[in-house]
C-alpha positions in Angstrom: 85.9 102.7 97.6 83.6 105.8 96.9 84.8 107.1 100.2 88.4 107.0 99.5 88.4 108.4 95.9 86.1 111.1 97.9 88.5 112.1 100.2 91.8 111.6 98.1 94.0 114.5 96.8 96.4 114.6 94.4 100.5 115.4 95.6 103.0 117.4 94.4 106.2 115.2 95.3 109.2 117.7 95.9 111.2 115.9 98.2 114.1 113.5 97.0 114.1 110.3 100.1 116.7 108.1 99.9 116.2 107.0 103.7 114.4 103.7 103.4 116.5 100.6 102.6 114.4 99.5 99.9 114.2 102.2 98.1 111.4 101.6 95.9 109.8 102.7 98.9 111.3 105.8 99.2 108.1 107.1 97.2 105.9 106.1 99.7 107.9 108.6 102.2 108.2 111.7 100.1 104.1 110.9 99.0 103.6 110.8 102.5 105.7 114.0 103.5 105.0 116.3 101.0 101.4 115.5 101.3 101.3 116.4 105.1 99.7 112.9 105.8 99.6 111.8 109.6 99.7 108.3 108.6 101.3 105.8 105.9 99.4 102.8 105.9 101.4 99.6 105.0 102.4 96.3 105.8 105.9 96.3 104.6 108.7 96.0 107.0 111.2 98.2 105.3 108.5 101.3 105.9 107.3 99.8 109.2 111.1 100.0 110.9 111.2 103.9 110.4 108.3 104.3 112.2 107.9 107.5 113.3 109.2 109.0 110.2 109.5 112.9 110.4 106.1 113.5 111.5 104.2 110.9 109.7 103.3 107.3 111.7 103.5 104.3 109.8 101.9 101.9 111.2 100.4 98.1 110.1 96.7 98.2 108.8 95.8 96.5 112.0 97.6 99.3 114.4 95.7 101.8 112.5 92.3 100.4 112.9 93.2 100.2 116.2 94.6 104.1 116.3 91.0 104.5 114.7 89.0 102.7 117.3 88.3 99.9 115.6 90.6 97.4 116.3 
């Protein structure tokens, strides 16, 4: 946990995303967008179907262990 918190960064959501079809998730997205990540981590299928999504991957916890080279 130390690790994460270490390399964590707050974001500055700007973006309005209605693109996801639950959109609670549409969060997730702009986080992810406006924060320039290269991955969104998550098991949920609504997030999982728009996968790639602009130019953030979202992949399953297991794919990205595996993207990591530990899988």
């Amino acid at each position: 946990m130390t690790a994460t918190i270490a390399e964590s960064e707050t974001v500055e959501i700007t973006s309005v995303i209605e693109d996801c079809r639950d959109s609670s998730d549409n969060l997730f997205l702009a986080t992810a967008t406006d924060g320039n990540a290269k991955y969104l981590v998550s098991g949920d299928t609504d997030l999982l179907v728009l996968n790639p999504y602009r130019e953030v991957q979202i992949l399953a916890p297991n794919d990205f262990l595996k993207q990591l080279g530990h899988g």
